[in-house]
C-alpha positions as CSV (number, residue, x, y, z in Angstrom):
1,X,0.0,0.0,0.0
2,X,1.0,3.1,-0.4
3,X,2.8,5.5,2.5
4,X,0.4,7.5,5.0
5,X,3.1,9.9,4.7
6,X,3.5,9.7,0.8
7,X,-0.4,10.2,0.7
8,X,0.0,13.5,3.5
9,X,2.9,15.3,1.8
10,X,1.6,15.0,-2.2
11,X,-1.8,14.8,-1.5
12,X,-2.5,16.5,-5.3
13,X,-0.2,14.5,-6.5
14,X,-1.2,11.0,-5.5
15,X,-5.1,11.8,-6.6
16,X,-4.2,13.1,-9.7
17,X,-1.7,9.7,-10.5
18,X,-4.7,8.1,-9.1
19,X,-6.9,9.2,-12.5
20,X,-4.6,7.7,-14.8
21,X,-6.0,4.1,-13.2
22,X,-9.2,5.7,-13.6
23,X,-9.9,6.0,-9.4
24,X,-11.3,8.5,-8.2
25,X,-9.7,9.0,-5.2
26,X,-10.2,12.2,-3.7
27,X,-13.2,10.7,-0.7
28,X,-10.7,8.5,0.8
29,X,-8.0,10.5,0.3
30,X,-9.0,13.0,2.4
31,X,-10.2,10.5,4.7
32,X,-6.9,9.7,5.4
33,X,-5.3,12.8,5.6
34,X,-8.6,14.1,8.0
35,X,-7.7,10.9,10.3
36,X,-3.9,11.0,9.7
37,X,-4.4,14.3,11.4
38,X,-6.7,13.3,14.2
39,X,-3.9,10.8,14.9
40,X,-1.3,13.6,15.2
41,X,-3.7,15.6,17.3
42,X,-3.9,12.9,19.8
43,X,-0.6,11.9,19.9
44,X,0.0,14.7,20.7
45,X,-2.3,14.7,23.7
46,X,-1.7,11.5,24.7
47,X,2.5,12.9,25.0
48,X,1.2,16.1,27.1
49,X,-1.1,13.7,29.6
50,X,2.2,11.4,30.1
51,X,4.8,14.3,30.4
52,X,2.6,15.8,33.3
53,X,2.0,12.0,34.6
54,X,6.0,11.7,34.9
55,X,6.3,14.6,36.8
56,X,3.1,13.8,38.9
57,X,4.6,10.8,39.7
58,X,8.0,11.9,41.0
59,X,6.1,15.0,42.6
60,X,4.6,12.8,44.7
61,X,7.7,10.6,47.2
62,X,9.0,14.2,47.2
63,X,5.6,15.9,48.8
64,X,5.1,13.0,51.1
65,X,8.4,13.2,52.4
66,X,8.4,17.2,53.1
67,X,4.8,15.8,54.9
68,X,2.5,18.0,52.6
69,X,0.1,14.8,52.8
70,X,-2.7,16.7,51.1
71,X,-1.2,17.9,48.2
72,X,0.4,14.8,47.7
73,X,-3.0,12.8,48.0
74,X,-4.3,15.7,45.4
75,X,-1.1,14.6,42.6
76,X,-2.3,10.9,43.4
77,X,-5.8,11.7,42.2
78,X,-4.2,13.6,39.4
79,X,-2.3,10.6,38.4
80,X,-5.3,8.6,38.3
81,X,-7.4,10.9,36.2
82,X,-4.3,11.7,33.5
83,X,-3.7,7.2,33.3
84,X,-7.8,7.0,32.3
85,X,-7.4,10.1,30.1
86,X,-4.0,8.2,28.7
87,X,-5.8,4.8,28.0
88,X,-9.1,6.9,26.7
89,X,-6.7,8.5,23.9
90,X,-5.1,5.8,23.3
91,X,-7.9,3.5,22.9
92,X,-9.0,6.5,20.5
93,X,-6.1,6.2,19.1
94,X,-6.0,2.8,18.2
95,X,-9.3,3.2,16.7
96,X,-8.4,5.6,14.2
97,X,-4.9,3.8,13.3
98,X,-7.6,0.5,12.5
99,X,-9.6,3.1,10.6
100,X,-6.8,4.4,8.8
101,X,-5.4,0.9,7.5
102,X,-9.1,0.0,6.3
103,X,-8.6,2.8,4.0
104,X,-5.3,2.6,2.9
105,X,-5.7,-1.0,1.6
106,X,-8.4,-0.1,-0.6
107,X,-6.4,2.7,-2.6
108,X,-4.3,1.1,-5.5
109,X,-0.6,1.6,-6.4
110,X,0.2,4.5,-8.5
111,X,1.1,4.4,-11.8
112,X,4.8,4.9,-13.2
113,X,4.9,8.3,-15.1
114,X,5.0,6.7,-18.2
115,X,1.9,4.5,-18.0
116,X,0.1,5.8,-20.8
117,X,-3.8,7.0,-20.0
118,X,-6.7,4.8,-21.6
119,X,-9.8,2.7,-20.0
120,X,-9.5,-0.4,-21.9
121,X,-7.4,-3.2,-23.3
122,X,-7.9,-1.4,-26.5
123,X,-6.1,1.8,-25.5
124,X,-3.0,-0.7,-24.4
125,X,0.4,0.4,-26.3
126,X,2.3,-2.0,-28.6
127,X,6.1,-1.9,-27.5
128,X,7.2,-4.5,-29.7
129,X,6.7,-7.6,-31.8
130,X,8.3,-10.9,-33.0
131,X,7.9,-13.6,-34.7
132,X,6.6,-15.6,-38.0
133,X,3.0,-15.4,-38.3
134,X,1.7,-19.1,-39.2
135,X,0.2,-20.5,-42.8
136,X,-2.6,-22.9,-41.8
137,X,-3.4,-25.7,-43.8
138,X,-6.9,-25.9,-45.3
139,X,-9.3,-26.9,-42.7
140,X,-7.5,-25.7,-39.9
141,X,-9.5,-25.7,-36.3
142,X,-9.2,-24.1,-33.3
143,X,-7.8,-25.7,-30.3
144,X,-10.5,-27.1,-28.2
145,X,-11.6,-29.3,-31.8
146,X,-7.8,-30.3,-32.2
147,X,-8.3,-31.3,-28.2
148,X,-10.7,-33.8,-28.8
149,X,-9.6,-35.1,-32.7
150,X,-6.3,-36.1,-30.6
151,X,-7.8,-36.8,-27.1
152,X,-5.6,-34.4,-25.7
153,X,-7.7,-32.5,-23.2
154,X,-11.8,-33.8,-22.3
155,X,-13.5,-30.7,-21.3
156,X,-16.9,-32.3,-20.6
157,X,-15.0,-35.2,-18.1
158,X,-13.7,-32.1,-16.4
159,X,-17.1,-30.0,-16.2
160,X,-18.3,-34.3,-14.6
161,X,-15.5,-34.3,-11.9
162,X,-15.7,-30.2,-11.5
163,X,-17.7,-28.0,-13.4
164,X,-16.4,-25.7,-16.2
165,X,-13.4,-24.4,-16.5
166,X,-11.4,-27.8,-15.4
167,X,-10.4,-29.2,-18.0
168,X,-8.5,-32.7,-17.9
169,X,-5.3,-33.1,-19.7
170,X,-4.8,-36.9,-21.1
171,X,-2.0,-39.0,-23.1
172,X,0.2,-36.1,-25.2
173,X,-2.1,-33.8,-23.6
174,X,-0.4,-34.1,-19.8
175,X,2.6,-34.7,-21.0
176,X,2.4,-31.3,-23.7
177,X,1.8,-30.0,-20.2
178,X,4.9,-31.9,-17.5
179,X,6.9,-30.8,-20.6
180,X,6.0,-27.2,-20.9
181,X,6.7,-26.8,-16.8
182,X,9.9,-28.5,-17.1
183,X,11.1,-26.2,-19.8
184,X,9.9,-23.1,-18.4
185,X,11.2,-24.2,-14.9
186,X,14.7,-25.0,-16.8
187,X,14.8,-22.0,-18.2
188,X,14.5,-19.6,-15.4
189,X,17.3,-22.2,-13.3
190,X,19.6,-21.1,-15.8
191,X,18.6,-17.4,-15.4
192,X,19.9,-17.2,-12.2
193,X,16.0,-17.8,-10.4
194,X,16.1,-20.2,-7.3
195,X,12.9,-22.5,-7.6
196,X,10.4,-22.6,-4.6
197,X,7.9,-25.4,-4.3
198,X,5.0,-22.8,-2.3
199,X,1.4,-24.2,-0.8
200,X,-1.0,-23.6,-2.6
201,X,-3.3,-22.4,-0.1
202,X,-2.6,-19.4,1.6
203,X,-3.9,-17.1,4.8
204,X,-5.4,-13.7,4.7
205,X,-2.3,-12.1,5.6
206,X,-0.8,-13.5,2.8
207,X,-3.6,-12.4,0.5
208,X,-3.4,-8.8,2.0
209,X,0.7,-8.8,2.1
210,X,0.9,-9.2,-1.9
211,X,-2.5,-7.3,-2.6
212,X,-5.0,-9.6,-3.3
213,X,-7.2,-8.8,-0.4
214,X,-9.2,-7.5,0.4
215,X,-9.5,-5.8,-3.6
216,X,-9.7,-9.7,-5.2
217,X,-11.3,-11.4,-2.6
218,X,-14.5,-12.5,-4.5
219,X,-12.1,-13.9,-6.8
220,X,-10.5,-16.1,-4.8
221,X,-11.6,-19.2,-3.6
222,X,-12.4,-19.7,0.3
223,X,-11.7,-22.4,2.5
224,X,-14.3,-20.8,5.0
225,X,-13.7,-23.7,7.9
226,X,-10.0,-23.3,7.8
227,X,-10.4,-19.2,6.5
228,X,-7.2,-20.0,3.8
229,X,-7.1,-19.2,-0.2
230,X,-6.4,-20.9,-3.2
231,X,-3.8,-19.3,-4.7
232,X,-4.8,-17.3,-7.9
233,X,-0.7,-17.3,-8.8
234,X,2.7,-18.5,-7.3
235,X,3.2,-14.6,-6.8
236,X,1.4,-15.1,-3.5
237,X,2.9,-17.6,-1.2
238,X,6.6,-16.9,-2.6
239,X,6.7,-13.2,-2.4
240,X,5.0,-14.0,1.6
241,X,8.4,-15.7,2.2
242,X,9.3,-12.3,2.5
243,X,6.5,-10.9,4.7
244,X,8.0,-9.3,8.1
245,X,11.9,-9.8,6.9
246,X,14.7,-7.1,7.2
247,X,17.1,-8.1,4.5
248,X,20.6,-7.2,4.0
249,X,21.2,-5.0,0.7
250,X,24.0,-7.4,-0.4
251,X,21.0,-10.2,-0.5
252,X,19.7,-8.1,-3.2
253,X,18.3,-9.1,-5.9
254,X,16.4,-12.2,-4.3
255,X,15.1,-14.0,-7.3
256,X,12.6,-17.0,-7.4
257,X,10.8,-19.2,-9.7
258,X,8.3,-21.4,-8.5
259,X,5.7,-23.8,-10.6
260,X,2.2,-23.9,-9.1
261,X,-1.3,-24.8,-9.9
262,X,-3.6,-21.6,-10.0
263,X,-6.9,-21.1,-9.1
264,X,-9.3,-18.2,-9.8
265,X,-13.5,-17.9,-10.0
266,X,-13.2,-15.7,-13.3
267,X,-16.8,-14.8,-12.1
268,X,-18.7,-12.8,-14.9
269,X,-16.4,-14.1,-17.5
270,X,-19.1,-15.7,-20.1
271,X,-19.2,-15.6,-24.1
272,X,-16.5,-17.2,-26.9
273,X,-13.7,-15.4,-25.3
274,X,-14.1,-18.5,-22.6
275,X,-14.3,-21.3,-24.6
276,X,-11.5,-24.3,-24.3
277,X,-8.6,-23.2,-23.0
278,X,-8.9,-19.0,-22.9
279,X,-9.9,-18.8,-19.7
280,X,-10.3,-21.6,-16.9
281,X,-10.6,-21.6,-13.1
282,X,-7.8,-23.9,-12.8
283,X,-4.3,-24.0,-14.9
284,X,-0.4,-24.3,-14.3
285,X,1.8,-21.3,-14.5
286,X,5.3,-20.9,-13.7
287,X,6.3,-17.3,-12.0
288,X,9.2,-15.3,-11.9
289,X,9.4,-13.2,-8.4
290,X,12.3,-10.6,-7.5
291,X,12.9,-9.1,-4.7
292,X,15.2,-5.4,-5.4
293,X,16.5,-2.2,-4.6
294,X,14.7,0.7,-5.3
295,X,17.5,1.8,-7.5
296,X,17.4,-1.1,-9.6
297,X,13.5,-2.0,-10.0
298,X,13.2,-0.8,-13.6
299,X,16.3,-2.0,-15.1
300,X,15.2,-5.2,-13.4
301,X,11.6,-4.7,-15.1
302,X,13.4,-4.6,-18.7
303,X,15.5,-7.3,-17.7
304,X,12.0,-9.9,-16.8
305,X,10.7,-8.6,-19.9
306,X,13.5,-9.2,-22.3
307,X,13.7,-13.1,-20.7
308,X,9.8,-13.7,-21.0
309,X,10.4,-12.6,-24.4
310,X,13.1,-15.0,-25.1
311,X,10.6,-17.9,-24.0
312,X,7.9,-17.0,-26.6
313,X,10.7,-17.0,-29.4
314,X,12.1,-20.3,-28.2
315,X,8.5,-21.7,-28.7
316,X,8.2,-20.1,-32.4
317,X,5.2,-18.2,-31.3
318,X,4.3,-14.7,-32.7
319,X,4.1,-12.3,-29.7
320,X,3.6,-8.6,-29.0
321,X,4.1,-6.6,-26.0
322,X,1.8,-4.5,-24.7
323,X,2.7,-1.6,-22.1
324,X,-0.7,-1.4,-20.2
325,X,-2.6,1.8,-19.9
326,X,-4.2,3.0,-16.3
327,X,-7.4,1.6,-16.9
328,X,-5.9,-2.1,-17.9
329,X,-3.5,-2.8,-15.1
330,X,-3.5,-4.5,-12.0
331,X,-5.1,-3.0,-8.2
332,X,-1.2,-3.4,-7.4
333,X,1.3,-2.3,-10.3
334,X,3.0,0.4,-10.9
335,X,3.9,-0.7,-14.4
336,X,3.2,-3.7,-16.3
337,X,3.9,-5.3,-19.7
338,X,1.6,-8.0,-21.3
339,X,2.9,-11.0,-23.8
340,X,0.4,-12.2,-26.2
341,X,0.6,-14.5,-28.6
342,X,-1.3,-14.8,-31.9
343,X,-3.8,-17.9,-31.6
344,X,-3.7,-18.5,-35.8
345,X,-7.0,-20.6,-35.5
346,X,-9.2,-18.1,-33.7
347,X,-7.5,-15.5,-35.1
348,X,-6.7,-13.3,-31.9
349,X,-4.2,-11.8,-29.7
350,X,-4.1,-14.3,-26.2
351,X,-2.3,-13.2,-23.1
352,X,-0.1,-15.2,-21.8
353,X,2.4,-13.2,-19.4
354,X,2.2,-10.5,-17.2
355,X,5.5,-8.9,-15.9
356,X,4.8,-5.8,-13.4
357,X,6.8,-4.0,-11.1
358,X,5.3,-3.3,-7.5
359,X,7.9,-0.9,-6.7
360,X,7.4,-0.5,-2.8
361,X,3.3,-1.3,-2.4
362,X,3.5,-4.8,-2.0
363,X,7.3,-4.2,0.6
364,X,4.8,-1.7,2.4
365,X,2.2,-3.9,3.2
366,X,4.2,-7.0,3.5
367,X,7.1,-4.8,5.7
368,X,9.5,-6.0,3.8
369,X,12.6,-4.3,4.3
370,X,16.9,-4.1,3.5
371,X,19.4,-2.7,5.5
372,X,21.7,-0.1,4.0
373,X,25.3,0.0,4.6
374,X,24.9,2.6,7.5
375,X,22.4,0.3,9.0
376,X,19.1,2.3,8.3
377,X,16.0,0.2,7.1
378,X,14.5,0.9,3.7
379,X,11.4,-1.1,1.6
380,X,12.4,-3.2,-1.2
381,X,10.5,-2.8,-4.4
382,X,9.2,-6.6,-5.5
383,X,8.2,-7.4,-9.4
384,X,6.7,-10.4,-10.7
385,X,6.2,-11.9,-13.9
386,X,4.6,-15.0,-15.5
387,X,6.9,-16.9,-17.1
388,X,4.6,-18.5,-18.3
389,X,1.1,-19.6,-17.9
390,X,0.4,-22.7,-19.5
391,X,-3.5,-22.9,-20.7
392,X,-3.3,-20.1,-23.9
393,X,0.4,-21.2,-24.7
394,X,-0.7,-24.7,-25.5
395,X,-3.7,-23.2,-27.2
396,X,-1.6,-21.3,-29.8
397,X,1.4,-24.5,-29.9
398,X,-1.8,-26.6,-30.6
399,X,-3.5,-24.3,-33.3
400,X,-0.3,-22.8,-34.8
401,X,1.7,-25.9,-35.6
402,X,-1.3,-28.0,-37.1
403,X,-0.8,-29.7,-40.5
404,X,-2.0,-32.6,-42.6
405,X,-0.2,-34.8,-40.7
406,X,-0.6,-33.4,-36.8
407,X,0.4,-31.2,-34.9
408,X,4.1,-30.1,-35.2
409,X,5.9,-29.7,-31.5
410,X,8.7,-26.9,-31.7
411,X,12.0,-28.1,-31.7
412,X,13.0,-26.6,-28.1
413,X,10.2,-28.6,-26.9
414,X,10.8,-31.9,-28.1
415,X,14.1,-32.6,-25.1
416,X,10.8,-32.4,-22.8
417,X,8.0,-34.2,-24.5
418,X,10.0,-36.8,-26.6
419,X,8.0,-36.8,-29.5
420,X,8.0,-34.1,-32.1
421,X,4.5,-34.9,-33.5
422,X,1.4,-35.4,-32.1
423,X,-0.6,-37.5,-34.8
């Protein structure tokens, strides 16, 4: 979340970054700052009561020694009144500190200065592109028909066992899948990442640390006897590792990958854009988390986008990036690129990869922090990236790659599957 004393001292500032994300945020802003200052007020009261207490207090041996018993009893009443004003303030005080938190997790991350305005996904900027665009055979069918013609993923079985939006992978199917993990897992090894094995259910604190509560809660699916999450990404329990630590700056950069089922309601997602594979409730996704100095966040940014990148060209997929405008990004990120790749079959752009930087929102609420060289404390900026999710990636391997014969595997792939064909 952002900084009470960020939000105090650029009030103007932080409202009018606020619009860019299309939030209004002028109510709760000066909410805050109307409570931040009630706090002040009664700090200060609550330092004037204790002062006089302490002098009270060693007022009163003195007066009973010098036998002035009355005046003494007198500073003994006094002492009692200014303790019950003391706890009265500070119970006030507490209130107001509770209030204040209530309202600061609601209010989003502000936007890097050069997130570009816009409502929609339409109003998204294109950094960049690569890649040969396919030449389908005649015939050619989208995904979820090349699914069944190979018996590579049953959607109905999974809509038996679950409902919609759990599909299950069978044959070349699961192992299209094992394969894709492994090789994305693989690759980030060899980028230096340090792989994590998280849960996959996590508590509120966790959910509120990284930002997904309380703004994605109806998202999320409860475990209401136990009160824990499924995770919606990996970005959750890993970047939690870090929840309550004081790191040492040469730690930095912490970086972790980590492979983990996802789970998410998508409620009020309906229509084509849902069908097969576009959108589920349940899919595999491997994440890229770092943990770095504020100096170094955005050169770290390009750094997880140039390596995402390199994983769509190692899978001959044509891909764009797309630097998100205010209206498109995320309750938490400051900045945040989008891969998609072209899905030759249906004839559309799909994401597959987000790659954000938090800068110090998620270190705020999750007080994580690094100690400088002359031992002061300072928050950590934290990114994240998909890298990548599975479900829309096999999509466009399945429909990109089909010919007469089946459907061709790309040749960085085939190490992991071992076959090259899926006929």
């Amino acid at each position: 979340m952002l900084t009470l004393k960020y939000i105090t001292e650029n009030t103007e500032e932080v409202i009018a970054r606020l619009a860019i994300k299309n939030y209004d945020g002028s109510a709760i802003i000066a909410q805050v700052v109307e409570l931040d200052n009630l706090r002040k007020t009664t700090q200060v009261q609550v330092d004037t009561a204790s002062a006089e207490l302490n002098i009270l207090s060693k007022e009163i041996g003195l007066l009973f020694k010098q036998g002035k018993q009355t005046e003494a009893e007198l500073a003994k009443e006094k002492t009692v009144e200014l303790k019950e004003t003391i706890k009265t303030l500070g119970d006030q005080q507490a209130a107001v500190e509770l209030k204040l938190n209530e309202l600061l997790v609601q209010i989003p991350n502000l936007p890097h200065s050069s997130v570009p305005a816009g409502k929609h996904a339409e109003d998204n900027l294109t950094e960049r592109t690569g890649g040969k665009m396919p030449n389908l055979p005649v015939g050619a069918v989208p995904h979820w028909d090349l699914a069944k013609k190979y018996d590579l993923i049953d959607f109905e079985l999974g809509v038996k066992i679950s409902g919609a939006g759990f599909p299950v992978y069978k044959g070349k199917g699961a192992r299209l899948q094992r394969a894709l993990i492994n090789f994305f897992l693989d690759n980030a090894l060899e980028a230096g990442y340090l792989e994590i094995q998280p849960p996959y259910v996590v508590n509120a604190a966790s959910g509120y640390g990284t930002g997904q509560l309380p703004d994605k809660e109806g998202q999320m699916y409860h475990c209401d006897v136990d009160d824990l999450y499924l995770i919606p990404t990996a970005e959750v329990p890993v970047t939690n590792i870090y929840r309550d630590v004081i790191l040492n700056e040469n730690e930095l950069p912490i970086k972790n990958t980590a492979y983990s089922a996802c789970f998410r309601r998508e409620a009020g997602s309906y229509g084509k854009d849902v069908r097969g594979l576009n959108r589920l409730h349940q899919f595999d996704k491997v994440e890229i988390v770092q943990i770095q100095h504020p100096d170094k966040s955005y050169e770290t940014l390009d750094q997880m986008v140039n390596y995402v990148q390199t994983l769509v060209e190692k899978l001959e997929l044509p891909w764009r990036i797309l630097r998100l405008c205010g209206g498109d990004m995320s309750f938490t990120s400051a900045l945040t690129f989008d891969f998609e790749v072209y899905s030759a079959a249906q004839e559309r752009w799909l994401e597959v990869s987000s790659v954000s930087n938090f800068e110090s929102y998620q270190a705020n609420r999750l007080k994580c922090r690094f100690r400088t060289a002359d031992k002061k404390t300072q928050l950590v900026h934290t990114l994240n990236g998909s890298a990548m999710a599975l479900p829309r990636i096999v999509a466009a391997l399945l429909e990109n790659n089909q010919t007469p014969e089946g459907i061709r595997i790309p040749k960085a792939l085939i190490p992991y599957t071992g076959f090259d064909m899926i006929s």
